[in-house]
N, C-alpha and C positions, 0 to 999 in steps of 0.2 A: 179551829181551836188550837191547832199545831204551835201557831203565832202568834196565839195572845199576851202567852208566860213571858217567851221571850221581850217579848216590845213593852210590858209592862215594868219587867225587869230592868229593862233597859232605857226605859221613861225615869221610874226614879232613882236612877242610880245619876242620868243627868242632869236631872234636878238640882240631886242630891252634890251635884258635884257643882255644880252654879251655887249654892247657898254656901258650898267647902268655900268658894273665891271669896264669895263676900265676907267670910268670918275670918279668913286669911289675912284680908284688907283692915279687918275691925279696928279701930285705934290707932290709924297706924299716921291719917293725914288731921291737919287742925282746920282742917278749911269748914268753913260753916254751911256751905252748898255742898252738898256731896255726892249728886246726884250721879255725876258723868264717872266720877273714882270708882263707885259703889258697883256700876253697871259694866265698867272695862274688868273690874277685878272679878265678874259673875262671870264674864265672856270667857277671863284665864282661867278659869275653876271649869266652866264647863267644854271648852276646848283640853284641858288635861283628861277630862274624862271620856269626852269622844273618844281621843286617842286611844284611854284604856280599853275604851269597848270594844275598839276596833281591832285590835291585838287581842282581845281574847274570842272577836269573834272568827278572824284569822288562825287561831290554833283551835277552836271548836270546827270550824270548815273543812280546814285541813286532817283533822284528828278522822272526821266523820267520812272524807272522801277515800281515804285507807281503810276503815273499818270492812271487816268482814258482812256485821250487817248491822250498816248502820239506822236504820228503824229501829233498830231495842235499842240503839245508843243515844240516837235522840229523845226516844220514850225514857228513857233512865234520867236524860237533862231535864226533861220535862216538867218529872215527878220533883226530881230534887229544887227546881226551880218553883215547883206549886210548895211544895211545902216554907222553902225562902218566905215568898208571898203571904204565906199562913202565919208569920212574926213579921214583915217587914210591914207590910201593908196597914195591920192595928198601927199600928208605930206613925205610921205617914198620915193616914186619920188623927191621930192627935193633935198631929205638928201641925196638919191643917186647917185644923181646928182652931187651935192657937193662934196659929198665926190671922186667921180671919177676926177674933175674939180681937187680938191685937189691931188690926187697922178699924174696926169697925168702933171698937170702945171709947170713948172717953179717955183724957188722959189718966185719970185714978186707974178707971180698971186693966188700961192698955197695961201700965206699969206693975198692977195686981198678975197680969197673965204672962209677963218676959219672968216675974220673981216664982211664978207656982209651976207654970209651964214653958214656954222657952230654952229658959235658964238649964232646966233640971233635964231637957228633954235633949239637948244637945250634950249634954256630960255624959248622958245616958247611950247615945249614939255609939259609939266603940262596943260597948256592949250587949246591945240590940242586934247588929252587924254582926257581933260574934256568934249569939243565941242563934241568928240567923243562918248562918254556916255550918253549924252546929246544927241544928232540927234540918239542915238539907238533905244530910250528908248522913243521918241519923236512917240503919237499916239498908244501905245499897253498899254493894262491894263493886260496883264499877268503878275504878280510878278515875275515870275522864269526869265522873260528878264530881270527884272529891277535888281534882285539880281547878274544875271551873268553876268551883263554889268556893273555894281557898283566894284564887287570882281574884275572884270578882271582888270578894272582903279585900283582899288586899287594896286593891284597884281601888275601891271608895274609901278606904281610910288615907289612900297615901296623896289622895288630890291636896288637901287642905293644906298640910307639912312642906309638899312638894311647893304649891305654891307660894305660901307664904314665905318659903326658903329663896325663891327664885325672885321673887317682886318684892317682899314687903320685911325682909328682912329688918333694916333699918324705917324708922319713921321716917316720912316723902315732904 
């Protein structure tokens, strides 16, 4: 059960960093195939976010191999990581939701579900990730949660910027 939070956490945060590439890319080419753009800009969205993981998994290893004892330091990650999950998770049910509602509809309705949900559910994003940080971090005076709950917000919101900075600056 040790593994679950983590590797759940760390599913949709790569997810979450592969859909960052592609919104990166959004509008950016006129090509009418866009198959191959769409999927190379998902790969630089989710390779910046490995990296991020990687780095905060790199200072959670290191933080925990110095700890005096680190079983309450990881049961502290734990906790603040299940509560993350108690806001992020509704949140990724929706979008999944959506997004299924989306491939699966009709073009009316596809286009009814990017304008009620999509649309509103990605603005809403920064927010959600903040609530998220927030209800983690909400009750525990260990730093090391508050540091890796703080990095990881970071870490997901700066995929998207970062890449869009580095690739898609200019239309291709």
């Amino acid at each position: 059960m040790a593994a679950v939070v983590p590797i759940a956490l760390g599913l949709l945060a790569l997810v979450d960093s592969g859909f960052a590439g592609f919104r990166a890319a959004t509008g950016r080419d006129a090509r009418i195939v866009k198959r191959s753009y769409f999927l190379l800009a998902a790969r630089r969205g989710l390779t910046g976010g490995a990296i991020g993981l990687g780095l905060l998994a790199l200072l959670i290893a290191a933080t925990l191999a110095c700890s005096a004892d680190p079983g309450a330091r990881y049961n502290e990650l734990l906790h603040a990581g299940t509560r993350m999950l108690q806001v992020l998770a509704p949140y990724a049910a929706l979008v999944v939701a959506s997004l299924l509602a989306y491939w699966l509809l009709p073009m009316r309705g596809s286009t009814f579900v990017i304008l009620v949900g999509l649309g509103p559910f990605t603005l809403l994003r920064p927010l959600i990730v903040l609530g998220a940080l927030v209800w983690s971090v909400a009750g525990t005076s260990d730093w090391l949660a508050w540091v890796v709950a703080t990095a990881a917000a970071v870490m997901v919101l700066a995929v998207e910027p970062v890449v869009h900075r580095r690739w898609y600056r200019t239309p291709g």
